[in-house]
PyMOL Python script that loads the backbone (N, CA, C, O; Angstrom):
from pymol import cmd

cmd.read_pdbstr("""\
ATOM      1  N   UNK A   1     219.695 135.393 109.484  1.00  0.00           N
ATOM      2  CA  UNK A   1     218.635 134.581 110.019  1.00  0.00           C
ATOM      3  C   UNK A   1     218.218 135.148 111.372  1.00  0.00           C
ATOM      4  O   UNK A   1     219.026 135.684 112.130  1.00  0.00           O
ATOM      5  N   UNK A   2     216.608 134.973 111.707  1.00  0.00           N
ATOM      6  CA  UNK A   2     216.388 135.647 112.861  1.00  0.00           C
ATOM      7  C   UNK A   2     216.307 134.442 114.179  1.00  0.00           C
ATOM      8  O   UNK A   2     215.721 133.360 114.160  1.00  0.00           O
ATOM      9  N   UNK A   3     217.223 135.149 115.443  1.00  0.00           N
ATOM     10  CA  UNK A   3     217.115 133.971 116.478  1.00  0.00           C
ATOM     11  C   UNK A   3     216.251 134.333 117.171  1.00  0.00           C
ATOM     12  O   UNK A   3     216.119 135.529 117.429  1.00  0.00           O
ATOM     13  N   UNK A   4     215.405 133.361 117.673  1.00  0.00           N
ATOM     14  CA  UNK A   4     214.415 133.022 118.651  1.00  0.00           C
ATOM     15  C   UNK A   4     214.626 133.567 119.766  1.00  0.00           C
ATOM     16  O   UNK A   4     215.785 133.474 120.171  1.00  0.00           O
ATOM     17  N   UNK A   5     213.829 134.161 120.470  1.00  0.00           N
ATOM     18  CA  UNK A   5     213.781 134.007 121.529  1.00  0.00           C
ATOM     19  C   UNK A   5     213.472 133.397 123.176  1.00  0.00           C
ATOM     20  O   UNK A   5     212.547 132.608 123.364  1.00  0.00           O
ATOM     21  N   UNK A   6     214.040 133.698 123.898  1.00  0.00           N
ATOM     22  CA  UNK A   6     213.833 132.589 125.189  1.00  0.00           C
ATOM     23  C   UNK A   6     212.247 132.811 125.562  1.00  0.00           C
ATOM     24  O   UNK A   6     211.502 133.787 125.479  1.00  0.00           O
ATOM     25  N   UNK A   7     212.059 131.349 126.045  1.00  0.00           N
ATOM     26  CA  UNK A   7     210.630 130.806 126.533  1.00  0.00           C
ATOM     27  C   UNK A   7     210.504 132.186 127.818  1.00  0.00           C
ATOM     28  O   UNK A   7     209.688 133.096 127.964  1.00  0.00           O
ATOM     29  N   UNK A   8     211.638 131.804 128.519  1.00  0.00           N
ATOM     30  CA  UNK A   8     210.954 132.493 129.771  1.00  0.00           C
ATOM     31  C   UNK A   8     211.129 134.572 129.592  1.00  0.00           C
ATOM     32  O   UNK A   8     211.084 135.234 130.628  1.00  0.00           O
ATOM     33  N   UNK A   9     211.287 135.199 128.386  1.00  0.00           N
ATOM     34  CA  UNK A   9     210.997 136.166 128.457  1.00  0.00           C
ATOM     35  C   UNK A   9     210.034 136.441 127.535  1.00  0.00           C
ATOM     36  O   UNK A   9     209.774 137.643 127.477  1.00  0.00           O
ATOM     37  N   UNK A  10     209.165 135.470 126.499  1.00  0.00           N
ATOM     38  CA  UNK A  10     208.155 135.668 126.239  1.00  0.00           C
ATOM     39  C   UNK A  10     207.244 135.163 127.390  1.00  0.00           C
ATOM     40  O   UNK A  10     206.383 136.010 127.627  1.00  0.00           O
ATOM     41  N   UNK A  11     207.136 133.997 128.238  1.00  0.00           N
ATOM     42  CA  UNK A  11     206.111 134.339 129.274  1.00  0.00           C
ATOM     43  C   UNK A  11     206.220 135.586 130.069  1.00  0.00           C
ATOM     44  O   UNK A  11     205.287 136.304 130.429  1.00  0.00           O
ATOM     45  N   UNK A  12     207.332 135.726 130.265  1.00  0.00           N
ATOM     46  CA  UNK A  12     207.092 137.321 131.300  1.00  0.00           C
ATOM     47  C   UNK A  12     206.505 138.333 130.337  1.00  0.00           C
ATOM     48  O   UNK A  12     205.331 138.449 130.691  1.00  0.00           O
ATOM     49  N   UNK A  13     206.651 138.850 129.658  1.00  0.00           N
ATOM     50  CA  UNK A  13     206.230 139.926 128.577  1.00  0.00           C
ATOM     51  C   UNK A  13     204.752 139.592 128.530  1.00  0.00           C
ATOM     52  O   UNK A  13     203.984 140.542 128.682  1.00  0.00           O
ATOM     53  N   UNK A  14     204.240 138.391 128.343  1.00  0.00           N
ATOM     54  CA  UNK A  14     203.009 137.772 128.301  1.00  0.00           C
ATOM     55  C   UNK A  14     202.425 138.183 129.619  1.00  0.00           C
ATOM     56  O   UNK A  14     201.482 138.969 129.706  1.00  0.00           O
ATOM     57  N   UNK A  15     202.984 137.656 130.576  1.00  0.00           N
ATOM     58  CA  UNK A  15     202.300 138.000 131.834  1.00  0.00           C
ATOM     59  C   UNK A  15     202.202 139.749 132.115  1.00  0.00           C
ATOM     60  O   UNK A  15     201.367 140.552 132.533  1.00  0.00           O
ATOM     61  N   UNK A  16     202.977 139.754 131.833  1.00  0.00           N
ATOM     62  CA  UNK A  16     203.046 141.492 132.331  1.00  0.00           C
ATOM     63  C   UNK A  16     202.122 142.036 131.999  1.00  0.00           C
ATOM     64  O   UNK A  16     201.485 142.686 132.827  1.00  0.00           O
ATOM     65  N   UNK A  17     201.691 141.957 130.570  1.00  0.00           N
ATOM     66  CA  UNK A  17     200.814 142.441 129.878  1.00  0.00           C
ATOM     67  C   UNK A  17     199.193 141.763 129.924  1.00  0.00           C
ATOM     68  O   UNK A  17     198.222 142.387 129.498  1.00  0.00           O
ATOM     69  N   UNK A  18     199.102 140.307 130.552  1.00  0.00           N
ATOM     70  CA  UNK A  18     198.158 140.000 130.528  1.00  0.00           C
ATOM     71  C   UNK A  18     197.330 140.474 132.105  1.00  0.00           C
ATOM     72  O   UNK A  18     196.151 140.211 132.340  1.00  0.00           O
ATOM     73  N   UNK A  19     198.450 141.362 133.251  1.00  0.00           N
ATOM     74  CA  UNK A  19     198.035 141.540 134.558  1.00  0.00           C
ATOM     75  C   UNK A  19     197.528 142.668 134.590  1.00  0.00           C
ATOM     76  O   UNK A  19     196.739 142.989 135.479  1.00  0.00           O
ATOM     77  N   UNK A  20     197.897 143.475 133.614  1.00  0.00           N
ATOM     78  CA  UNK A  20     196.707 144.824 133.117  1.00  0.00           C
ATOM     79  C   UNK A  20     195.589 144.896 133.371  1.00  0.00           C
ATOM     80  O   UNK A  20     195.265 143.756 133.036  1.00  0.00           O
ATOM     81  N   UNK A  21     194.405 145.494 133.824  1.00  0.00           N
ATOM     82  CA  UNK A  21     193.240 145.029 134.304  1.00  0.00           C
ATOM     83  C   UNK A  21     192.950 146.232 133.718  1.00  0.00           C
ATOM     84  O   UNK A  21     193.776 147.145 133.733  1.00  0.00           O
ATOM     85  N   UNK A  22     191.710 146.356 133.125  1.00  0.00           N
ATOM     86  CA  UNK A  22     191.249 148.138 132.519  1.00  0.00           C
ATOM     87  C   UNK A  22     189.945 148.382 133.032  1.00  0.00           C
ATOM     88  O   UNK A  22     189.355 149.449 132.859  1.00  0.00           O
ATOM     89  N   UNK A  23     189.389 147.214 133.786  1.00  0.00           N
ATOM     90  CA  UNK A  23     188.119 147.390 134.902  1.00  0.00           C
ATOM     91  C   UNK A  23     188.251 146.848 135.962  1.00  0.00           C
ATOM     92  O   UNK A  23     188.981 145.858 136.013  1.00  0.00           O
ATOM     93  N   UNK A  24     187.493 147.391 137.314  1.00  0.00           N
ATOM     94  CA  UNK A  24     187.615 146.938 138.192  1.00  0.00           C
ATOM     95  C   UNK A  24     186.070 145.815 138.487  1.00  0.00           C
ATOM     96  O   UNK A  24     185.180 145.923 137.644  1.00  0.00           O
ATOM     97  N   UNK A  25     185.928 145.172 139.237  1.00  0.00           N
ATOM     98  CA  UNK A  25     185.316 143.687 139.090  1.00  0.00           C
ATOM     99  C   UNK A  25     183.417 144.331 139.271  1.00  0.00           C
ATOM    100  O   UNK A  25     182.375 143.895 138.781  1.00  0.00           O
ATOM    101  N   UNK A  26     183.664 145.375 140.089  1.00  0.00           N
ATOM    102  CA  UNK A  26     182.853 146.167 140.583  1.00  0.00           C
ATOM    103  C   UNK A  26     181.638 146.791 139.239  1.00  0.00           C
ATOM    104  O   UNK A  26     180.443 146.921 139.508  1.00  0.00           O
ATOM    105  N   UNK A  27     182.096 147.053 138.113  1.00  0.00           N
ATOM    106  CA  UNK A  27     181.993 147.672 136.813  1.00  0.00           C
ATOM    107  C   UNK A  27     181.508 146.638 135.662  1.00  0.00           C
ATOM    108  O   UNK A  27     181.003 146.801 134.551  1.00  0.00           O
ATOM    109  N   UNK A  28     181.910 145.424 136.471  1.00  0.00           N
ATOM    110  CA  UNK A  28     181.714 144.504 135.365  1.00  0.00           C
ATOM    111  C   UNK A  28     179.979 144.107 135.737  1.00  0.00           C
ATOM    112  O   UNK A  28     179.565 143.951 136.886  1.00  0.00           O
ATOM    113  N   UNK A  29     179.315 144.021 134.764  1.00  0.00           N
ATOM    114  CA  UNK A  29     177.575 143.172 135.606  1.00  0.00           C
ATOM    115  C   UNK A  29     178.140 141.877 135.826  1.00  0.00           C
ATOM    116  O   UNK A  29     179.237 141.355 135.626  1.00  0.00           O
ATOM    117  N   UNK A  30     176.687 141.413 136.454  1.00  0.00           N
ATOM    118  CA  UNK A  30     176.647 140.342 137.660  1.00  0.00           C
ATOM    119  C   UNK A  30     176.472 139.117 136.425  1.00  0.00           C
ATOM    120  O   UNK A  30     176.776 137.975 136.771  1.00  0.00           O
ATOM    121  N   UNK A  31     175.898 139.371 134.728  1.00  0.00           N
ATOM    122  CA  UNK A  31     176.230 137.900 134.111  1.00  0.00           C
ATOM    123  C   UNK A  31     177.615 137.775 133.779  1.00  0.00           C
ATOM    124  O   UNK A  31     178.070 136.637 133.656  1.00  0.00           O
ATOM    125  N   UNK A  32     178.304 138.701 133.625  1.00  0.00           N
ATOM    126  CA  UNK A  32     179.495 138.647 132.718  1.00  0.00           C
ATOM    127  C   UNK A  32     180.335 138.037 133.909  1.00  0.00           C
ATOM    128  O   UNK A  32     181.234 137.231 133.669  1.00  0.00           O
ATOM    129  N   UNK A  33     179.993 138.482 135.359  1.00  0.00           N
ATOM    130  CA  UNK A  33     180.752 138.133 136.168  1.00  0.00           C
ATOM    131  C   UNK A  33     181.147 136.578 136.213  1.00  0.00           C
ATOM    132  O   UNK A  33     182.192 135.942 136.344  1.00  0.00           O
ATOM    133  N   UNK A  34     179.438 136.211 135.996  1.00  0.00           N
ATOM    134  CA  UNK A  34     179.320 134.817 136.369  1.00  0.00           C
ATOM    135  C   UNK A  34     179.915 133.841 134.890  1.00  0.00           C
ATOM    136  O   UNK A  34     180.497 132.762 135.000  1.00  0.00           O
ATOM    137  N   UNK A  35     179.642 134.433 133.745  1.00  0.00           N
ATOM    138  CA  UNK A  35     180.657 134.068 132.553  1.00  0.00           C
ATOM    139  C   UNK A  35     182.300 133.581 133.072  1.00  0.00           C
ATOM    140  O   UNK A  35     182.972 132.567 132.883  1.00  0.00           O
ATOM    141  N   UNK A  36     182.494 134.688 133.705  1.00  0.00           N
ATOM    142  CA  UNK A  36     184.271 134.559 133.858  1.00  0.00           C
ATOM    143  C   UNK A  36     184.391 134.120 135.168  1.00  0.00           C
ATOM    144  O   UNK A  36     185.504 134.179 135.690  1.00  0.00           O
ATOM    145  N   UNK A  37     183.521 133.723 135.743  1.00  0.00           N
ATOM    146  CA  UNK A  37     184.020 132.459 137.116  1.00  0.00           C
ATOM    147  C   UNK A  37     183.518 130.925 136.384  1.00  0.00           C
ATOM    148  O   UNK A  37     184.023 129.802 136.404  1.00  0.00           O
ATOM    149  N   UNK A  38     182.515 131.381 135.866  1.00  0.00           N
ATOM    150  CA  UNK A  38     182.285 129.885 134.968  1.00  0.00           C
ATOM    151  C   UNK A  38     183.856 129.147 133.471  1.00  0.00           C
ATOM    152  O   UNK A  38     183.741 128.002 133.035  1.00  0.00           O
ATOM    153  N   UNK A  39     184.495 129.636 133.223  1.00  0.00           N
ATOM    154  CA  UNK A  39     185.251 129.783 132.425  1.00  0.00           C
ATOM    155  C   UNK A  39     186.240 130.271 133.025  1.00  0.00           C
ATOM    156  O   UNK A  39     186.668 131.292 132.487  1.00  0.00           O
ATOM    157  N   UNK A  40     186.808 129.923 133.993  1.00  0.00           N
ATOM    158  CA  UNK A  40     188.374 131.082 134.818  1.00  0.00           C
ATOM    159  C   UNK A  40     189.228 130.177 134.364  1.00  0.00           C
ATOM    160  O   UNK A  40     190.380 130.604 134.439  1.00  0.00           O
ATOM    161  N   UNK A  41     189.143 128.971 133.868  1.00  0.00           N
ATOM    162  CA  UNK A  41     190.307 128.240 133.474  1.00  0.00           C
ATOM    163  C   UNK A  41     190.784 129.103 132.200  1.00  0.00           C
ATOM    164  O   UNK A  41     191.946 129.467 132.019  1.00  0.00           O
ATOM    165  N   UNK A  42     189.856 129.329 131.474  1.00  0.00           N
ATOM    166  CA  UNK A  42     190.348 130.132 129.875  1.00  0.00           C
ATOM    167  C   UNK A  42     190.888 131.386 130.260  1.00  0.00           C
ATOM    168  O   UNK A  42     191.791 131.753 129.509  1.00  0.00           O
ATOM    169  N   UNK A  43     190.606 132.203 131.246  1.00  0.00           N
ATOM    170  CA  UNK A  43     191.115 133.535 131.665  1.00  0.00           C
ATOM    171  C   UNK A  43     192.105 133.646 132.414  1.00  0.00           C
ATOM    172  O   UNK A  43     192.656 134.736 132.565  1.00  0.00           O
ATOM    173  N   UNK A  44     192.523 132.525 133.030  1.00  0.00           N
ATOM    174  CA  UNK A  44     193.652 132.191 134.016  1.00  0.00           C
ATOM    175  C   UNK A  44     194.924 132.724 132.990  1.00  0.00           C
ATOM    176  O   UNK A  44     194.755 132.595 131.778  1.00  0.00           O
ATOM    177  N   UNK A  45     196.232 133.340 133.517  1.00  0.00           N
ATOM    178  CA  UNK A  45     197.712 133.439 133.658  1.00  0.00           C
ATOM    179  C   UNK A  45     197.921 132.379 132.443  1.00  0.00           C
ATOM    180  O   UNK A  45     196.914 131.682 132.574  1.00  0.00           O
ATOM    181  N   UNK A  46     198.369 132.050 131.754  1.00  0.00           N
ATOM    182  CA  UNK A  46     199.675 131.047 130.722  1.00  0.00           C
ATOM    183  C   UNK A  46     200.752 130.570 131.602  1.00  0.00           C
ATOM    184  O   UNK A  46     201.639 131.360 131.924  1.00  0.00           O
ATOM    185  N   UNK A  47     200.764 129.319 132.038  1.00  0.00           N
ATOM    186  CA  UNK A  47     202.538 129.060 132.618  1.00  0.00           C
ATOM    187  C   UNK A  47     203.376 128.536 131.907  1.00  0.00           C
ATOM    188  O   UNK A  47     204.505 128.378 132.371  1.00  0.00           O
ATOM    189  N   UNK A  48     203.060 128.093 130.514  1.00  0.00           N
ATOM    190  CA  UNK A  48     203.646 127.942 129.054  1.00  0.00           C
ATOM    191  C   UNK A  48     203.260 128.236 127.992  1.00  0.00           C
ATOM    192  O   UNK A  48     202.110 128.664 127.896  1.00  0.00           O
ATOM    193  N   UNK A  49     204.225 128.087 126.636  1.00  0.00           N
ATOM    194  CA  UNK A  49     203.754 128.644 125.804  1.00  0.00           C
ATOM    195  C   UNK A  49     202.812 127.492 125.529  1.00  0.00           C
ATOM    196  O   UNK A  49     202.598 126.633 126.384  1.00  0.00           O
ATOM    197  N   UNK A  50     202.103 127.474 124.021  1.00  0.00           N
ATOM    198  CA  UNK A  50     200.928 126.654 123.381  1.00  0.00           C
ATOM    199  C   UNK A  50     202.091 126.031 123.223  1.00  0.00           C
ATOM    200  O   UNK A  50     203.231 126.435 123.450  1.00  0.00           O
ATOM    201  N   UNK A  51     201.559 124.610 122.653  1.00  0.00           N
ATOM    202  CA  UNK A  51     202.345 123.616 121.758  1.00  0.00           C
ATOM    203  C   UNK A  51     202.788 123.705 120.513  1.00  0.00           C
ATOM    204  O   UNK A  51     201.966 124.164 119.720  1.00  0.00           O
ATOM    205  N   UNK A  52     204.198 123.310 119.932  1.00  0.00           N
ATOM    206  CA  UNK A  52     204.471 123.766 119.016  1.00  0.00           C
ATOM    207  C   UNK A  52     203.663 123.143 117.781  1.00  0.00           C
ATOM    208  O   UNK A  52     203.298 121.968 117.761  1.00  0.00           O
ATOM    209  N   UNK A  53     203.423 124.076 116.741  1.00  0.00           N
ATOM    210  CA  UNK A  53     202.368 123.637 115.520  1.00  0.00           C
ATOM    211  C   UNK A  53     203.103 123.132 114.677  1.00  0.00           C
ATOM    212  O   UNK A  53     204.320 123.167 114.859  1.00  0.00           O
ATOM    213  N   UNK A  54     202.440 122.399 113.287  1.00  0.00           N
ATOM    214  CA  UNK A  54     202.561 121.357 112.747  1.00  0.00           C
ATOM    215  C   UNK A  54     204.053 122.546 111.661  1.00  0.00           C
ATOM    216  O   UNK A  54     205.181 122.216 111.295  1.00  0.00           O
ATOM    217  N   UNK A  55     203.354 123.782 111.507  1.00  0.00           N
ATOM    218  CA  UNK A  55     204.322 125.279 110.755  1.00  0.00           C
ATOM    219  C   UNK A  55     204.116 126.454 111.566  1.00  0.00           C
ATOM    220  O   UNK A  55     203.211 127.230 111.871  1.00  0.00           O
ATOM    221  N   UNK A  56     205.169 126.282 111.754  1.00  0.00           N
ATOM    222  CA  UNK A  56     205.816 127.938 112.894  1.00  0.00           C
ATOM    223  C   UNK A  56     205.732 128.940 111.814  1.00  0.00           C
ATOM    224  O   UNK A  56     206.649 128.786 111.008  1.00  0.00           O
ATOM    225  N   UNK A  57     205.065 129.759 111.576  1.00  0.00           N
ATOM    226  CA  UNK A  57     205.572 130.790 110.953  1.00  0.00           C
ATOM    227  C   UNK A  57     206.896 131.815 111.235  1.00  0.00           C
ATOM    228  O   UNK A  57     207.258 132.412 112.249  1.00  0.00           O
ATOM    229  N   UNK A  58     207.374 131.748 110.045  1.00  0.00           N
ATOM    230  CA  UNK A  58     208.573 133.194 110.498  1.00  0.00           C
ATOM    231  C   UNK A  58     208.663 133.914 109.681  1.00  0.00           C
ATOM    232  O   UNK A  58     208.371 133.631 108.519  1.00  0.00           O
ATOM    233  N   UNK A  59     209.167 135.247 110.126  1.00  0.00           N
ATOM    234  CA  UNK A  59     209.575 136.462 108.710  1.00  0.00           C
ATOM    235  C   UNK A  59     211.180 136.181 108.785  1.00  0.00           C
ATOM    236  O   UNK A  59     211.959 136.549 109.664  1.00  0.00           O
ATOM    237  N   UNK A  60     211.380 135.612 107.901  1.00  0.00           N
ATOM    238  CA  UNK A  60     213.016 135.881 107.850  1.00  0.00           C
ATOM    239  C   UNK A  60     213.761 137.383 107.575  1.00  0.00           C
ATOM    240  O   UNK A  60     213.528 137.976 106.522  1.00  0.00           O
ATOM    241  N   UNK A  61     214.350 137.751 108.233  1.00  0.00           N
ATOM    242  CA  UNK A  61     215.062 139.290 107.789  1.00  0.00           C
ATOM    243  C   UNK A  61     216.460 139.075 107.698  1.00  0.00           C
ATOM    244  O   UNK A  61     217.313 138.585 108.437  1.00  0.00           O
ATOM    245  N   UNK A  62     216.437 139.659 106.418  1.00  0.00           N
ATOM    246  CA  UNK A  62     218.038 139.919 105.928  1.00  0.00           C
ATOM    247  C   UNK A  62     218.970 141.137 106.777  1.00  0.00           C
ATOM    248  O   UNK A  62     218.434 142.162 107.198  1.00  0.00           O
ATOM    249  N   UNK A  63     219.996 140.932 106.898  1.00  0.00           N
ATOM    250  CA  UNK A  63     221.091 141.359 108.019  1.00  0.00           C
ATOM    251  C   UNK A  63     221.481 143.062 107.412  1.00  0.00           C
ATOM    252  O   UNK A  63     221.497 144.130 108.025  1.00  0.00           O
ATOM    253  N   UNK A  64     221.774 142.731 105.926  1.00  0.00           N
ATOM    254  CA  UNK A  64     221.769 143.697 105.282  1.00  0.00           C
ATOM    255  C   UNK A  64     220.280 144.662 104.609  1.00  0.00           C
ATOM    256  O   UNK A  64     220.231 145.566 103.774  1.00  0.00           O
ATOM    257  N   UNK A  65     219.266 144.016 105.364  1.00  0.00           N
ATOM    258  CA  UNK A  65     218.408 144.828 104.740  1.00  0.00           C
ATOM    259  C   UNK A  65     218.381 146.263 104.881  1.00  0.00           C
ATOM    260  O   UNK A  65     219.152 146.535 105.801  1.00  0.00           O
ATOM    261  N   UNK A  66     217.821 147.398 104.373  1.00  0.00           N
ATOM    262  CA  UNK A  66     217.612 148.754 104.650  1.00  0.00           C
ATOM    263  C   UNK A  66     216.259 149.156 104.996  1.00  0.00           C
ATOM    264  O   UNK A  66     215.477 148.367 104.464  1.00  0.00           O
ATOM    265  N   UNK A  67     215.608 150.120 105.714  1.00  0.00           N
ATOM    266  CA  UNK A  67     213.899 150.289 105.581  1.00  0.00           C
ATOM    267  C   UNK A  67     214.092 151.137 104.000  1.00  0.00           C
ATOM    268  O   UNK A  67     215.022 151.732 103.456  1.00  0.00           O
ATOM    269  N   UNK A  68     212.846 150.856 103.686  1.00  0.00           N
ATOM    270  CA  UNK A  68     212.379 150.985 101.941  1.00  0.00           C
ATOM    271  C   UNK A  68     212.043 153.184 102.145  1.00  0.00           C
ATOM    272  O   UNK A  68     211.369 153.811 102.961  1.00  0.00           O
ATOM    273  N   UNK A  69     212.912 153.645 100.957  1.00  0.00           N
ATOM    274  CA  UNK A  69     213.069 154.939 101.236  1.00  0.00           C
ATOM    275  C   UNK A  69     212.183 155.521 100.432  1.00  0.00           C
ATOM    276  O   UNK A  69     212.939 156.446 100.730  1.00  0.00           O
ATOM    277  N   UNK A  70     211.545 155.843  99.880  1.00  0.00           N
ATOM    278  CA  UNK A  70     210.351 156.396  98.814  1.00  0.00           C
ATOM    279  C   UNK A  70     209.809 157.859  99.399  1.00  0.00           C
ATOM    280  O   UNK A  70     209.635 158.175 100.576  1.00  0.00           O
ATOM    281  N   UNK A  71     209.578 158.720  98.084  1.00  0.00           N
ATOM    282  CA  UNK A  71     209.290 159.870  98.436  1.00  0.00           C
ATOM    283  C   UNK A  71     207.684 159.779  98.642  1.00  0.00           C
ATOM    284  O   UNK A  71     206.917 159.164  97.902  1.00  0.00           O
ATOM    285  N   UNK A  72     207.333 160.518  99.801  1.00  0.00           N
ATOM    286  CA  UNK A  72     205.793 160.417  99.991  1.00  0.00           C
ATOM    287  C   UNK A  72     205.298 161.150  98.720  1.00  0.00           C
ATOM    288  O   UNK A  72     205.979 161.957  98.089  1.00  0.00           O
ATOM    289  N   UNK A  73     203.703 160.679  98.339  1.00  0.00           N
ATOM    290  CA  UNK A  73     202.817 160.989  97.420  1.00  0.00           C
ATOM    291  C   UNK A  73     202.341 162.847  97.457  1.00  0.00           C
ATOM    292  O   UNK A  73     201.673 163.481  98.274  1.00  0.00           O
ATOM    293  N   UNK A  74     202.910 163.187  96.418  1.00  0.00           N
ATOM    294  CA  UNK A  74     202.416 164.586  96.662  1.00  0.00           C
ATOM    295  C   UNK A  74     201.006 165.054  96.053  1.00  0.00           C
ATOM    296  O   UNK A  74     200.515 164.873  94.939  1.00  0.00           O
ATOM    297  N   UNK A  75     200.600 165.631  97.038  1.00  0.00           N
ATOM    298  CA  UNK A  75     199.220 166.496  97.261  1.00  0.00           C
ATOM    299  C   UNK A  75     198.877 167.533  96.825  1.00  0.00           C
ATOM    300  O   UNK A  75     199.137 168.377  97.683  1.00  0.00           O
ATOM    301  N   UNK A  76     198.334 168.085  95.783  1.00  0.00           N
ATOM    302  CA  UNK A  76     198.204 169.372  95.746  1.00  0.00           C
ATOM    303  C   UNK A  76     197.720 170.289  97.252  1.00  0.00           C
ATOM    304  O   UNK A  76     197.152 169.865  98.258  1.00  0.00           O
ATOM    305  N   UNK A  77     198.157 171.542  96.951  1.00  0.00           N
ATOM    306  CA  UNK A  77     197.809 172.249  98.016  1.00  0.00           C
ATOM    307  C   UNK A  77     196.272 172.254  98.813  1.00  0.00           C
ATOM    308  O   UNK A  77     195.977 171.914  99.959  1.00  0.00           O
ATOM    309  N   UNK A  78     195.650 172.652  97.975  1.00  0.00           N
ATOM    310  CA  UNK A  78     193.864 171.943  98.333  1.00  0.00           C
ATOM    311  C   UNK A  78     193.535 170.773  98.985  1.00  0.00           C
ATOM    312  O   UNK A  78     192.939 170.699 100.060  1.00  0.00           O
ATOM    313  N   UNK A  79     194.002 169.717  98.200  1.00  0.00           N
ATOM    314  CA  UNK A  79     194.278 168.337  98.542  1.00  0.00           C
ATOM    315  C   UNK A  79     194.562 168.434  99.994  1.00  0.00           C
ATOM    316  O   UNK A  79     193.680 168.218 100.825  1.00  0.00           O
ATOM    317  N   UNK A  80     195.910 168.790 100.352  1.00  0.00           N
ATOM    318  CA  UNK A  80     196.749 168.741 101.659  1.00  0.00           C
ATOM    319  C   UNK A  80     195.583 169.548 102.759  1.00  0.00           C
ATOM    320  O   UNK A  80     194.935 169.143 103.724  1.00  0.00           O
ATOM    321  N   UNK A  81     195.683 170.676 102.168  1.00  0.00           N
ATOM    322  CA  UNK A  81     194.510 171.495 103.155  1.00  0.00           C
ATOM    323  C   UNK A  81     193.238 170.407 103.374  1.00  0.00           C
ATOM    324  O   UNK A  81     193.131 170.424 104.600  1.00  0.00           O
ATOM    325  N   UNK A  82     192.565 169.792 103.044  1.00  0.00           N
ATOM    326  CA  UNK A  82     190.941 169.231 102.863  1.00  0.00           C
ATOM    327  C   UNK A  82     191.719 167.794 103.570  1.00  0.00           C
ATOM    328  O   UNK A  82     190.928 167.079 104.186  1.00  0.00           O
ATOM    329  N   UNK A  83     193.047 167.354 103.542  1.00  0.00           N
ATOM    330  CA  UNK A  83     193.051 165.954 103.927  1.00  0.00           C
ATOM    331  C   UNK A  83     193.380 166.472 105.581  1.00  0.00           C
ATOM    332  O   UNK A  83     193.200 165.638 106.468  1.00  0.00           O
ATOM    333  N   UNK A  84     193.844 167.807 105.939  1.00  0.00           N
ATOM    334  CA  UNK A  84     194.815 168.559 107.333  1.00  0.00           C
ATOM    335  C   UNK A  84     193.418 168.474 107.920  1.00  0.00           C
ATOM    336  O   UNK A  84     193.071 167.828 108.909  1.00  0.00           O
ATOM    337  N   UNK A  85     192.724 169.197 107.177  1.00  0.00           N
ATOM    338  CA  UNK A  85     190.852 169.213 107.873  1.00  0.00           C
ATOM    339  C   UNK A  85     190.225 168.158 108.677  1.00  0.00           C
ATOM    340  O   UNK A  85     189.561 168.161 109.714  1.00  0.00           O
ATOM    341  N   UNK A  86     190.528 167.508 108.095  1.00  0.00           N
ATOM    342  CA  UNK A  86     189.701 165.822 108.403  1.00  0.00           C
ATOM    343  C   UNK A  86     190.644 165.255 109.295  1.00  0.00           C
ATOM    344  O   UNK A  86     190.431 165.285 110.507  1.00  0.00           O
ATOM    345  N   UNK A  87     191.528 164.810 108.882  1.00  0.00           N
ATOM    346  CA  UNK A  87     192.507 164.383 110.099  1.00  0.00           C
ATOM    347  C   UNK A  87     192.379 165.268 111.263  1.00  0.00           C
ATOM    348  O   UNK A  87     193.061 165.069 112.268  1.00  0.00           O
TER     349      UNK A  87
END
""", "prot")
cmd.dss("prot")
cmd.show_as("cartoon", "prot")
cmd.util.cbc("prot")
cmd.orient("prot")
């Protein structure tokens, strides 16, 4: 059975990742600006998680499971060449 993890290292992980900034304020135009001062409550930090729902989803994982071993799909040579191309 899989155990849960603690509240307070999914908010940190959350935060960490939500303090990322990939523009500076400068870059952003002057409506979008005014979008996200109009709405800063929705863009604001998380200081908890959401409320718990009516069904939590979970993947249960078995203890003994293995990752699934299968031989990749073979290509003829052409094939491989024309798929090496494109990629």
């Amino acid at each position: 059975m899989c155990s849960e993890l603690p509240e307070s290292l999914l908010l940190d992980n959350y935060q960490s990742l939500s303090s990322i900034q990939a523009t500076e304020t400068a870059q952003v135009p002057e409506q979008i600006q005014q979008l996200l001062q109009q709405y800063a409550q929705l863009f604001s930090t998380p200081s908890q998680l959401p409320p718990s729902r009516a069904a939590n989803h979970k993947i249960k994982l078995l203890l003994e499971a293995q990752p699934i071993k299968i031989r990749p799909y073979h290509y003829s040579s052409i094939q491989k060449n024309e798929i090496e191309a494109q990629v």
